[in-house]
C-alpha positions in Angstrom: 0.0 0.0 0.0 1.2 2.8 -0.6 0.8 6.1 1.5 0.2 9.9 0.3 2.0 11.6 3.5 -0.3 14.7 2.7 -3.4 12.6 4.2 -3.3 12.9 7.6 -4.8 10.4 9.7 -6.8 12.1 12.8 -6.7 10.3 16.1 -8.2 11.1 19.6 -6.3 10.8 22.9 -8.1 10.0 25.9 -7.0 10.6 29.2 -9.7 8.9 31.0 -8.6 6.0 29.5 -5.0 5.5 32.0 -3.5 6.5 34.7 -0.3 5.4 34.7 2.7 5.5 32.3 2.1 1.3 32.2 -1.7 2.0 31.2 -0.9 5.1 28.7 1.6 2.5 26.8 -1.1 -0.1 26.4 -3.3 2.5 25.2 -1.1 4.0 22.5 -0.9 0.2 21.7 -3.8 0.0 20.8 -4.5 3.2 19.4 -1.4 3.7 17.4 -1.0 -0.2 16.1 -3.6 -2.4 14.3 -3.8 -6.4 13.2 0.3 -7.1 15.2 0.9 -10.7 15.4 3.7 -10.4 18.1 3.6 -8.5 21.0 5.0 -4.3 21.5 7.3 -2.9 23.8 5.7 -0.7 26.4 8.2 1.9 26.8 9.1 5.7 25.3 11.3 4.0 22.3 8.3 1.8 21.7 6.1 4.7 21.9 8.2 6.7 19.8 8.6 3.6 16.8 4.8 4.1 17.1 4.5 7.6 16.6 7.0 7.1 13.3 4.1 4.7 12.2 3.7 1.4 9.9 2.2 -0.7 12.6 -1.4 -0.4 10.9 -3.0 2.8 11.6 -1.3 5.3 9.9 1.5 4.2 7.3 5.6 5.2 8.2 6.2 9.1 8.6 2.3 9.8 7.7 1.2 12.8 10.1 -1.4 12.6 12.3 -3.8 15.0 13.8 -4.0 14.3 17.7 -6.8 15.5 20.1 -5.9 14.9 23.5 -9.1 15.2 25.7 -9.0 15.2 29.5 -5.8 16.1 29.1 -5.5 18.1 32.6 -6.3 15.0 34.1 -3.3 13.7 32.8 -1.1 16.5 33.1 -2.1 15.8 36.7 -1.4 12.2 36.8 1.9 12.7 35.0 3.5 15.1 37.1 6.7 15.4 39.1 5.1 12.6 41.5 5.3 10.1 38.4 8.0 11.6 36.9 10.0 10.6 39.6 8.5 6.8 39.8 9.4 6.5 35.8 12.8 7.7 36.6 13.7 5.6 39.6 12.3 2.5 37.8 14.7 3.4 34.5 17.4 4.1 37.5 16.9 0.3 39.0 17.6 -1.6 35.3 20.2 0.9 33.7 23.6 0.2 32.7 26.3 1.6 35.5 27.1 3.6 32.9 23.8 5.7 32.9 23.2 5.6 36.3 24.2 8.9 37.1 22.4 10.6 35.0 19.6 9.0 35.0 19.9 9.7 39.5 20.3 13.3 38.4 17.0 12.8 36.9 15.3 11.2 39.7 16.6 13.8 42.2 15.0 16.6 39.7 11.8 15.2 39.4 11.9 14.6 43.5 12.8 18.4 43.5 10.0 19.6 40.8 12.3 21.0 38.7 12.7 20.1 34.9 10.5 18.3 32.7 7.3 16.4 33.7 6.5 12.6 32.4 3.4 14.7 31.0 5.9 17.3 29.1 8.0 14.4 28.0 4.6 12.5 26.0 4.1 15.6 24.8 7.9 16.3 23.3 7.6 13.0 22.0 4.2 13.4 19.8 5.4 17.0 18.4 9.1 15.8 17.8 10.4 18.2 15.1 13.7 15.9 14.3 11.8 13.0 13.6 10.0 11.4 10.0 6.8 12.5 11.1 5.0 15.5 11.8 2.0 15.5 14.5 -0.2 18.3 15.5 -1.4 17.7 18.9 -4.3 19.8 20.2 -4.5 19.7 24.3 -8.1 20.1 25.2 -8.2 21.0 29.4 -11.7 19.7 30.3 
């Protein structure tokens, strides 16, 4: 099949749908990928392969249009509080070689200073240096 990258596809966000950075993965599973015979990764490289696209929904570098609804909700649930979890977690299975940095991110997060898991998402779907190029509209309600 072949894909006109001027279509865009259009694709809605829900943030009732998670609550946690485990649960948001399994959603953009399932929202981002279509008909896989093997199972994902459920992680921000993962995510990111997703965003690029050719896992059903929307073919490789094909843009998509991204409503995020209930998106203070998640904002919420994705602050410093689970910034700090996602960091810790990455923290206990890094290389040695990592683990400083990736500390330095913990004790930022622990601080509220820096970049949110919320902000990160969000970096990640409107990545400028990537094949694709997403508009996300954040809708607060």
């Amino acid at each position: 099949m072949e894909c006109n990258k001027a279509e865009r596809v259009s694709l809605v966000i829900d943030g009732m749908k998670f609550s946690d950075i485990k649960e948001f993965y399994l959603e953009m599973e399932q929202l981002l990928t279509k008909d896989l015979l093997w199972r994902t990764g459920r992680n921000m490289d993962a995510f990111h392969d997703f965003l690029r696209g050719g896992f059903g929904v929307h073919e490789y570098g094909q843009g998509i249009d991204f409503l995020w609804i209930h998106a203070e909700k998640i904002r919420a649930d994705f602050g410093y509080e689970a910034t700090e979890l996602y960091w810790q977690e990455i923290l206990n299975k890094c290389h040695p070689s990592n683990q400083l940095q990736i500390a330095q991110k913990v004790k930022a997060a622990k601080n509220k200073q820096g970049e949110t898991l919320f902000d990160m998402i969000v970096q990640q779907i409107l990545c400028k240096t990537s094949v694709y190029q997403h508009s996300l509209v954040l809708d607060w309600n």
